[in-house]
N, C-alpha and C positions, 0 to 999 in steps of 0.2 A: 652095502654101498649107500654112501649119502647121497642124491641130487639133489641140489637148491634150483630152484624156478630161476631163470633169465627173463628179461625184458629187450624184445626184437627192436623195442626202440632205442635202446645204450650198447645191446649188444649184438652185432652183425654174425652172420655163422659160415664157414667155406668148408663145403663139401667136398672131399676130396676125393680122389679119383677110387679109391680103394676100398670107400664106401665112409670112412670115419667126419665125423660133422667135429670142425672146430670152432670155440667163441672166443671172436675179437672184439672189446671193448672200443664203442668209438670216441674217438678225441678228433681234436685238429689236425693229428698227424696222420688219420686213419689207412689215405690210400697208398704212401708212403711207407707206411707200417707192412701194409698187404706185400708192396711189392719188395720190400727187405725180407719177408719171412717166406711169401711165396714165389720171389722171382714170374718168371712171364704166367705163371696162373692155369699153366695150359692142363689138362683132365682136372680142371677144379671150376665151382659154381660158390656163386657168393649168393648167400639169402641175407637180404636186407629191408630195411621200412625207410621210406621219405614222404614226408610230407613239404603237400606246395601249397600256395595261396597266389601263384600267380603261372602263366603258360608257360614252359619251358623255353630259353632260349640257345637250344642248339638241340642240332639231330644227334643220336648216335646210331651205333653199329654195333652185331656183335658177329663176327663171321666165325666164331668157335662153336655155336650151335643156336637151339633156340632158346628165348628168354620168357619165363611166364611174369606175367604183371598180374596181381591181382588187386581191385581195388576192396580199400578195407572202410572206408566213408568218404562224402563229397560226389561230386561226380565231374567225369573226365572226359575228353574226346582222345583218343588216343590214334594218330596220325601216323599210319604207314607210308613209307615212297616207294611207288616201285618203280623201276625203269633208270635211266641215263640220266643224271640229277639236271638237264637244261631238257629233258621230256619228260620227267617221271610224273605218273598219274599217284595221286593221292588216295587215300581210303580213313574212312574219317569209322572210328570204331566207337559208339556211346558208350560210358559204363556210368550208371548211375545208383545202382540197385548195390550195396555193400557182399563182397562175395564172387562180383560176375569178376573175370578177367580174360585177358589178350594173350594167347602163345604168339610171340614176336617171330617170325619165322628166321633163321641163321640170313645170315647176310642182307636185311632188310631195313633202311633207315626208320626210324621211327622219330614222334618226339609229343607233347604232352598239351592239349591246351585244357587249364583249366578251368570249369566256372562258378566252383565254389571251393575256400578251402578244402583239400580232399591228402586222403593218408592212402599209401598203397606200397602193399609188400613185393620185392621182387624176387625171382631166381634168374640168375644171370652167369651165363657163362662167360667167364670176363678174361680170357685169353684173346688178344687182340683189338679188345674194345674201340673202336676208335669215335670220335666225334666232329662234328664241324657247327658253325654257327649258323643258325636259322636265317 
């Protein structure tokens, strides 16, 4: 059997519930593509890379389990909400050091500031994903 090396940065991967890791090549079309090939996502984890050069602007959510962020260079504050979004207490999470990362706990808004360009991989369980703007 051949395996040729992929690049986490072109190519995302959805673990699926049964244990088999698939590669999706990303485009413009990418989350479109996701949700034609895998419908609502549900026993499946997307591992992907994004890089930012600026603070996120919207929370999201994953209420399908928990999400690992790992950061891969730069450095981030990574902002959890807990509580009733017109109380919720903040938790502001350093990563600066290439390697450290944040378990996003299921059902826990999170969202990104950053303050230097920074790269970071994620596993995500993206069944139900939902978001709102900051």
């Amino acid at each position: 059997m051949m395996i040729n090396p992929l690049s986490i940065m072109s190519t995302f991967v959805v673990m699926d519930g049964d244990g088999s890791a698939i590669p999706i090549p990303v485009n413009d079309t990418f989350f479109e593509d996701l949700k034609y090939q895998f419908g609502d996502f549900k026993g499946k984890h997307l591992i992907s890379h994004f890089a930012f050069d600026k603070d996120w602007d919207i929370w999201e959510m994953h209420p399908a389990g928990d999400e690992l962020v790992c950061l891969l260079s730069g450095q981030v504050d990574f902002v959890l909400e807990q509580g009733a979004e017109e109380t919720a207490e903040e938790t502001k999470v350093q990563m600066k050091t290439p390697g450290e990362f944040v378990i996003v706990p299921k059902g826990i808004w999170h969202t990104a500031n950053v303050h230097i360009p920074s790269s970071m991989l994620f596993i995500t369980p993206g069944a139900g994903t939902q978001h709102r703007p900051i």
